[in-house]
C-alpha positions in Angstrom: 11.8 16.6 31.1 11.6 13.4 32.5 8.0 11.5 32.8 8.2 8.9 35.9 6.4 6.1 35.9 3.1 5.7 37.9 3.0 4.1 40.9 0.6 1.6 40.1 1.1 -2.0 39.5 -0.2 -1.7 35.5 1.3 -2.5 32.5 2.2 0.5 30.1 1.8 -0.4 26.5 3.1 2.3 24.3 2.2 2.8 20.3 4.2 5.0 18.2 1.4 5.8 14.7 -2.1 6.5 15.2 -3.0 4.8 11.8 -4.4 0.7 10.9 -1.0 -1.2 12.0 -1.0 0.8 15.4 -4.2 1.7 16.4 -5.6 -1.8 15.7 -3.1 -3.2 17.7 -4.2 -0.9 20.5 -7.7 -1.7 20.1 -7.0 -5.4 20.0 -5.0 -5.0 23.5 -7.6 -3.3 25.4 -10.0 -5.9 24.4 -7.6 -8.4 25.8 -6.8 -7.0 28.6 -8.3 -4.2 31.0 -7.4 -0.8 31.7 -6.7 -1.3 35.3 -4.3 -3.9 33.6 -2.8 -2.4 31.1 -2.6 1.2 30.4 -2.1 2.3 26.4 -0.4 5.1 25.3 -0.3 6.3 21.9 1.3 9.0 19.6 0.6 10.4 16.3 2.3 13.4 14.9 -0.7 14.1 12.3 -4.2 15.4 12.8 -6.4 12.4 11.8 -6.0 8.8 13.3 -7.2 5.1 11.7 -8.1 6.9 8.1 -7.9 5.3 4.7 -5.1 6.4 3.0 -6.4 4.2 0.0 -9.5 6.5 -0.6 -6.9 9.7 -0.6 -7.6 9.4 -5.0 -11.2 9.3 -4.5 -11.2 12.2 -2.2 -9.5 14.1 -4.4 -10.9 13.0 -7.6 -14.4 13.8 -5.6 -16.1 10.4 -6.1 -15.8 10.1 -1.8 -16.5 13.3 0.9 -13.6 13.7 3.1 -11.7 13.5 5.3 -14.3 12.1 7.8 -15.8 9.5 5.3 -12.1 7.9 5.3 -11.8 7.9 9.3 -12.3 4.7 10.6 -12.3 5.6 14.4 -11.6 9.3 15.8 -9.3 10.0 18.4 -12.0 11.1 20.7 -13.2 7.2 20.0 -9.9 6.2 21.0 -10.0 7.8 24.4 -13.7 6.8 25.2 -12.2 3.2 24.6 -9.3 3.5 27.1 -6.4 4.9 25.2 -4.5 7.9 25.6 -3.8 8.6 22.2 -1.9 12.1 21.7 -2.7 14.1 18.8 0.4 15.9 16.7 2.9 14.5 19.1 6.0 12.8 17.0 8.0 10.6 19.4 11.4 11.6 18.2 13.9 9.0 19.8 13.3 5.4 21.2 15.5 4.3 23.8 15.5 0.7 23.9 17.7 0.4 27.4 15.9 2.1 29.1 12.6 0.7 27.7 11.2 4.6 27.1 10.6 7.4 24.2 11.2 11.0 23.9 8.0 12.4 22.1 7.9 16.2 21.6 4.1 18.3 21.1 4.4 19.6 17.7 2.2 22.4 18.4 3.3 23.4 22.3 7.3 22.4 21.3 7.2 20.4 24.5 9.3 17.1 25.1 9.3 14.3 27.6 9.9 11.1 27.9 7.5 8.1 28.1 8.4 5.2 29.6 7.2 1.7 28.3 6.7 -2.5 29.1 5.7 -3.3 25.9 6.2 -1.0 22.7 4.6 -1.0 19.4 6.0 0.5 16.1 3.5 1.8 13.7 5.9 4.4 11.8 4.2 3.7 8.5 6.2 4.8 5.3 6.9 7.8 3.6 7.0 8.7 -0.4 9.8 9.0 -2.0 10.8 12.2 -3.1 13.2 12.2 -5.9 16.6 14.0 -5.0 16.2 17.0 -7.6 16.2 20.6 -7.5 12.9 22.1 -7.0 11.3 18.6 -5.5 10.0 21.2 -2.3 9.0 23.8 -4.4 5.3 24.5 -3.1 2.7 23.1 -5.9 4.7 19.5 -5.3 3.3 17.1 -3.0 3.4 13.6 -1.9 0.2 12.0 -1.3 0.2 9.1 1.6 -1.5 11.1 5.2 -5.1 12.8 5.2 -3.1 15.5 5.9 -1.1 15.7 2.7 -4.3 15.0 0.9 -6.0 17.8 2.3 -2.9 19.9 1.0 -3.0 18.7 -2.1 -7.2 20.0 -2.2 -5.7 23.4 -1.1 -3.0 23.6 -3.7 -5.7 22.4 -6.5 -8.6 24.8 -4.9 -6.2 28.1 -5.2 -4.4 27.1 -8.5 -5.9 29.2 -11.7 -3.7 26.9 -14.1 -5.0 23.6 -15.3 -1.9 21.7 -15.9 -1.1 18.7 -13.8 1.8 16.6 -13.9 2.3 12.8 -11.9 5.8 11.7 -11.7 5.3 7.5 -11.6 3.0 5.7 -13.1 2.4 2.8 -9.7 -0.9 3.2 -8.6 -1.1 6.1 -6.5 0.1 7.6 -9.5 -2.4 6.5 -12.2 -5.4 6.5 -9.5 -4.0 10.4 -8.8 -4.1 10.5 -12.8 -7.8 9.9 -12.9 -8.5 12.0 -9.8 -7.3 14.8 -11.9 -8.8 14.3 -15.1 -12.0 14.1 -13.2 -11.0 17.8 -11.4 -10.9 18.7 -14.9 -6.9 19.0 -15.5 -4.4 18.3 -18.4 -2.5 15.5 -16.9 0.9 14.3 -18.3 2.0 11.3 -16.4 6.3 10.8 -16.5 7.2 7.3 -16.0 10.4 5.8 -15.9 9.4 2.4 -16.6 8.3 0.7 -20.5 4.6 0.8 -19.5 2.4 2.1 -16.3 1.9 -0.2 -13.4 5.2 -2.1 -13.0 3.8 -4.3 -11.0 2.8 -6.3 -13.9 4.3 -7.5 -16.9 4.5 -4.9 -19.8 3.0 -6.7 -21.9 -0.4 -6.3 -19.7 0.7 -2.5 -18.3 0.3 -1.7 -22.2 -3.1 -2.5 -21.4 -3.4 0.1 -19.0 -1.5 2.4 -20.9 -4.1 2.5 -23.8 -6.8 2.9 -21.3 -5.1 6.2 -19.7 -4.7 7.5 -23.4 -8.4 6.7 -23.5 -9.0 8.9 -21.1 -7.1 12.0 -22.3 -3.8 11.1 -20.0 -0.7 11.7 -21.9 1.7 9.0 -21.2 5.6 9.6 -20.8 7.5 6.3 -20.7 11.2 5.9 -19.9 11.8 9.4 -18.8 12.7 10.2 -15.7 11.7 14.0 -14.1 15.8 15.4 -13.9 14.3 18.7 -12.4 11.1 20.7 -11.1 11.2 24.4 -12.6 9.4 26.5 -10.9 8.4 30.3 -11.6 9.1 34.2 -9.8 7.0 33.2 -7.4 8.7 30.2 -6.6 6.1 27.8 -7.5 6.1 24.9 -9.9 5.3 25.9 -13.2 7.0 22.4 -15.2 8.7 19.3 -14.7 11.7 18.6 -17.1 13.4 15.5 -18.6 16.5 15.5 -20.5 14.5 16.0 -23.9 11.5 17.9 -22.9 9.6 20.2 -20.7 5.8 19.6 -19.1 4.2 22.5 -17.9 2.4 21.9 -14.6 0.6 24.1 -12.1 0.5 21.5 -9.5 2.9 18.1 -9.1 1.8 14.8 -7.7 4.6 12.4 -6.7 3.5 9.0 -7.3 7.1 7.2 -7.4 6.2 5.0 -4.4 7.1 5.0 -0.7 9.5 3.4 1.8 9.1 2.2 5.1 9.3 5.0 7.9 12.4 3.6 9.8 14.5 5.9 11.2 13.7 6.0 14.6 13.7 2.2 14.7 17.2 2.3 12.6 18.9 5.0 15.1 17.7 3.4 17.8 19.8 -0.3 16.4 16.6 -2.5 15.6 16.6 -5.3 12.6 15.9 -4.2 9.5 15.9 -6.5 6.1 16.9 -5.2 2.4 13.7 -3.1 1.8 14.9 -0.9 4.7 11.5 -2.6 6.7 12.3 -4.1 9.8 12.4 -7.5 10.7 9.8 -9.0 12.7 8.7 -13.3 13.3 5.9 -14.7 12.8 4.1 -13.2 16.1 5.2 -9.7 14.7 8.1 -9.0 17.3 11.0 -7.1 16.2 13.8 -10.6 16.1 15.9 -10.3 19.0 13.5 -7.9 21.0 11.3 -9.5 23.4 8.6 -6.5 24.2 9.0 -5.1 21.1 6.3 -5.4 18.1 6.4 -3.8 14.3 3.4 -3.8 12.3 2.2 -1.8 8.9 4.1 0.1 6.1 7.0 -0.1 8.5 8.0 -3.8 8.6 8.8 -6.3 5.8 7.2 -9.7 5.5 7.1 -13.0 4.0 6.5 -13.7 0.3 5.0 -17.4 0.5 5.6 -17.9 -3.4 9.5 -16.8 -3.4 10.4 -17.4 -0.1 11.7 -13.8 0.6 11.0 -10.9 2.5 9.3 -8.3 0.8 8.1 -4.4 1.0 4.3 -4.2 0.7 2.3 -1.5 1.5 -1.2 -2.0 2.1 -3.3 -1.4 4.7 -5.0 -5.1 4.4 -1.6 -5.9 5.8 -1.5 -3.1 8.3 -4.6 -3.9 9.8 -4.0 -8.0 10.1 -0.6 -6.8 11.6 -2.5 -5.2 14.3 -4.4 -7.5 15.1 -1.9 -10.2 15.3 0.2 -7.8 18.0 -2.8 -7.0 19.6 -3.5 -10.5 20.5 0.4 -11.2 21.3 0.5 -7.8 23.7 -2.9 -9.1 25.4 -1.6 -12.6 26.2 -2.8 -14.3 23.2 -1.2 -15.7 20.9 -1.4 -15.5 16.9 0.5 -15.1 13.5 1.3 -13.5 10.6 2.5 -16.2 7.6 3.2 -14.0 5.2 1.3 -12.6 2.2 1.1 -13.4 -1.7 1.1 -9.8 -2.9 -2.5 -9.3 -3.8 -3.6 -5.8 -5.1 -6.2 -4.4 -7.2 -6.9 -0.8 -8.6 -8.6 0.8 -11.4 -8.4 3.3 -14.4 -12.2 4.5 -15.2 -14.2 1.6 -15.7 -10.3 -0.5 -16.6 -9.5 -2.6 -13.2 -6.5 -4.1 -12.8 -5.2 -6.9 -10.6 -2.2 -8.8 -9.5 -1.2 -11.5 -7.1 2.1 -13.3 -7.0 4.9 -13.0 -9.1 5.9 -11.3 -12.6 8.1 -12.7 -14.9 10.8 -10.7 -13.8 10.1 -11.7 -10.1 10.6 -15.6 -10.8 13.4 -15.6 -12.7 15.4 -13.1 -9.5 14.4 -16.1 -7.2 15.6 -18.7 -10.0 12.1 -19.8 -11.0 12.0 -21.8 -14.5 8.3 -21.3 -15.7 5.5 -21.2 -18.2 3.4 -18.1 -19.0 0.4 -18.1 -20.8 -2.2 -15.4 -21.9 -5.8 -15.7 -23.1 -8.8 -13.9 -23.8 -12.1 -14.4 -22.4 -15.5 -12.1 -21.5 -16.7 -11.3 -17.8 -20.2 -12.8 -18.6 -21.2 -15.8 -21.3 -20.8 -14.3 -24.7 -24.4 -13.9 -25.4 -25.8 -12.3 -21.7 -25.8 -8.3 -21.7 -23.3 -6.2 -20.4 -20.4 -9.1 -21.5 -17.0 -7.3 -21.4 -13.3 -8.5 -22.7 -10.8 -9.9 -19.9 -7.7 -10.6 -20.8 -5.9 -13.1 -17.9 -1.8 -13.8 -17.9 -1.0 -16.8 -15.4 2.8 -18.0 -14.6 3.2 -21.6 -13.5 6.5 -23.4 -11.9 7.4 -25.4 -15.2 7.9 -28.8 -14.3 5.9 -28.4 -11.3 2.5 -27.0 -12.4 2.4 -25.0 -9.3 0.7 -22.1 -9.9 3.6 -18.9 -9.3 1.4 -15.5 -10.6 -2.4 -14.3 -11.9 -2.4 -10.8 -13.2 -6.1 -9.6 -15.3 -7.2 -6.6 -16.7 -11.0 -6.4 -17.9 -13.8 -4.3 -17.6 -16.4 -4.9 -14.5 -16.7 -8.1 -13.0 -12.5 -8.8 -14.3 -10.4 -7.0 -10.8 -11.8 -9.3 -8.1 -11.0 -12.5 -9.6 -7.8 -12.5 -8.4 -9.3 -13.3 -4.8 -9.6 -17.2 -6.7 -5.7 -16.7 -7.7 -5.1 -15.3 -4.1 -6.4 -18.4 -2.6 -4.5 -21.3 -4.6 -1.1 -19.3 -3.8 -1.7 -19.5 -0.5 -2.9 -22.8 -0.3 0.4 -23.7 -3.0 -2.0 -25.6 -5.7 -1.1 -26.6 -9.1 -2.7 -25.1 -11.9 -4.1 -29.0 -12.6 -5.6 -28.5 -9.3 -7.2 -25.0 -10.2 -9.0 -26.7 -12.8 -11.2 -29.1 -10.7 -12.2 -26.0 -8.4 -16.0 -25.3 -8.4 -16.7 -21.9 -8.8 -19.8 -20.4 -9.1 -21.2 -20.1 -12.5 -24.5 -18.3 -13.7 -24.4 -16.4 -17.1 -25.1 -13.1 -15.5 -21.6 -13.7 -13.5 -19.7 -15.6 -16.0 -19.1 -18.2 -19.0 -19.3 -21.7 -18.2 -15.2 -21.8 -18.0 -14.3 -19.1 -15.5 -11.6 -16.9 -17.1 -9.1 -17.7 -14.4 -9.5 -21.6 -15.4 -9.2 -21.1 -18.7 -5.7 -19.3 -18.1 -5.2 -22.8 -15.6 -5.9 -24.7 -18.5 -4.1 -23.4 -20.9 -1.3 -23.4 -18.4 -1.6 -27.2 -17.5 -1.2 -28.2 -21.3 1.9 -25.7 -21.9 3.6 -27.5 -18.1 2.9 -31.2 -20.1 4.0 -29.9 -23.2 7.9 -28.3 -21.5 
């Protein structure tokens, strides 16, 4: 079926994902621009639109009600707004020739084609599900919608056993650890890697691998899950390695995701290493005029190693959106690129990262200094004081600072907002030194944790 174009003299923007990176930049473009201007279409194969995938843990851990505390804006908000947005509809096939896309109803089985002036791709990413036998089985799921979410509280709600198994230890995986041990389950977490979170250094992921212990995890390290078994019913009933068996009543994958690019690959748009495709700095696909990419699905700039870079946040997503929001409405705006900022938690344990790891520097040919120190969240002697332990990478003969990662109790993960700040701004650690941060006992010694790390750095630059 064939949709034809209306006769009118409007603009038809169309958005292919309901979620930040999409439906921000719809929102964005009908502020911009009016609707007897521009007319927005969007699809979203799923049931829920502009959520927080981030909060998925939490929901399922039951520190946050769901779904509807995670939804942003409802579709029924989207429409009073001016946008069509088309619930459960998966646009299947983008033709960029003839500037339209083949969407089909996933619940009617209806298809038709949509054509488009502008076009916005908002696919997302999808986890990665190991290639193994039983990976399918029912009791396995992948946790990245509201919709698999809420499958996942089915499968936990109707299983009698309490044994839970998370294959990765990233942070999906150790927050979905911790959602389960609050539930009330025996979790075994199988990690491939030395230590959990390999996003930092091991020597600070053993940090977070005590505190999992702590909390009655049991860790696996460098095992990988060869198989799923799964029982006469043909439900999971353990994971195995090549030396050992884990009995689970219900699977988490928490291996990690990868952007959602197949439409965008079949239909012969750029895409970079990571699989993400390729935008500039206004967030149009390169080479593609009336074509934006925004969110899980796209790849961006790394402003401390100069490369392009996978990152899945929905910080990202939503800037994203606003950036093509702006550019579709006549505006203009950027996206520079990003530092690689995150910040999660294990109980009362939060963890934080921006920049680079050891092992990131030296792929990019980096020669630098690392240092490590020890410091409290508060002065020494004010209640409540907590250990922080701060590792900081500097360009060796540069000073410039290249990495911040901390783990510490309360007060210790949003620190790294300081680190976040002097990446992007490309200071030295000499420079961080001088930086007047707040300082009351209640908040913090009189040498701020992250300085301290600066200088310990600055003397180990002047002493290489």
């Amino acid at each position: 079926m064939n949709m034809s174009r209306t006769r009118d003299t409007r603009e038809r923007l169309v958005v292919i994902g309901g979620d930040a990176a999409g439906m921000s930049a719809a929102s964005q473009a009908r502020r911009m621009r009016d609707p007897d201007e521009l007319e927005i279409v969007a699809f979203e194969r799923g049931h829920f639109t502009s959520y927080s995938a981030c909060g998925i843990p939490y929901w399922v851990g039951g520190d946050v009600d769901g779904p509807d505390r995670l939804i942003a804006r409802t579709p029924e908000e989207h429409r009073e707004r001016g946008i069509d947005l088309r619930m459960r509809t998966e646009v299947t096939e983008i033709d960029v020739d003839r500037q339209r896309v083949r969407a089909r109803d996933l619940d009617a089985g209806s298809e038709s084609w949509t054509s488009y002036d502008k076009l916005v791709i908002a696919t997302g990413a999808r986890p990665i599900r190991p290639d193994m036998p039983g990976a399918d089985a029912p009791g396995v799921h992948g946790v990245q919608t509201l919709d698999d979410g809420q499958a996942l509280i089915e499968t936990l709600a109707h299983t009698r056993g309490r044994n839970a198994v998370v294959v990765g230890a990233g942070y999906i995986g150790v927050e979905m650890a911790e959602a389960l041990i609050n539930r009330g389950y025996e979790v075994t977490v199988v990690n491939r890697g030395s230590e959990p979170m390999s996003t930092l250094d091991p020597d600070m992921g053993r940090l977070v691998h005590e505190a999992m212990e702590g909390l009655g995890i049991t860790m696996v390290n460098d095992t990988e899950v060869t198989k799923v078994l799964t029982g006469e019913d043909g439900r999971v009933r353990a994971v195995a390695t090549q030396d050992a068996e884990y009995p689970a009543d219900v699977v988490v994958l928490g291996i990690g995701v990868r952007p959602e690019t197949t439409l965008a690959k079949a239909a012969g748009l750029p895409l970079g290493g990571h699989g993400g495709l390729l935008t500039d700095l206004a967030m149009r696909v390169r080479g593609h005029e009336n074509i934006w990419a925004g969110g899980d699905c796209v790849e961006v700039l790394d402003l401390v190693s100069g490369q392009e870079r996978h990152i899945a946040l929905g910080t990202h997503a939503n800037k994203h959106g606003q950036v093509i929001g702006t550019g579709v409405g006549g505006g203009y705006a950027t996206f520079p690129g990003v530092v690689g900022t995150a910040v999660s938690k294990v109980c009362d344990l939060e963890i934080a990262r921006t920049g680079l790891r050891e092992k990131d520097a030296r792929r990019v040919g980096l020669q630098f200094v690392s240092v490590t120190i020890e410091s409290t969240s508060r002065a020494g002697y004010y209640p409540g004081a907590s250990p922080m332990t701060v590792k900081m990478l500097a360009e060796r003969r540069t000073g410039r600072l290249l990495g911040v990662q901390i783990v510490g109790r309360e007060g210790a993960g949003k620190r790294v907002d300081i680190a976040a700040v002097a990446l992007t701004a490309g200071m030295t650690v000499e420079r961080m030194t001088a930086l007047d941060l707040g300082y009351a006992p209640p908040f913090s010694p009189v040498w701020d944790p992250v300085l301290v790390a600066a200088r310990k750095a600055v003397a180990k630059v002047q002493g290489s």
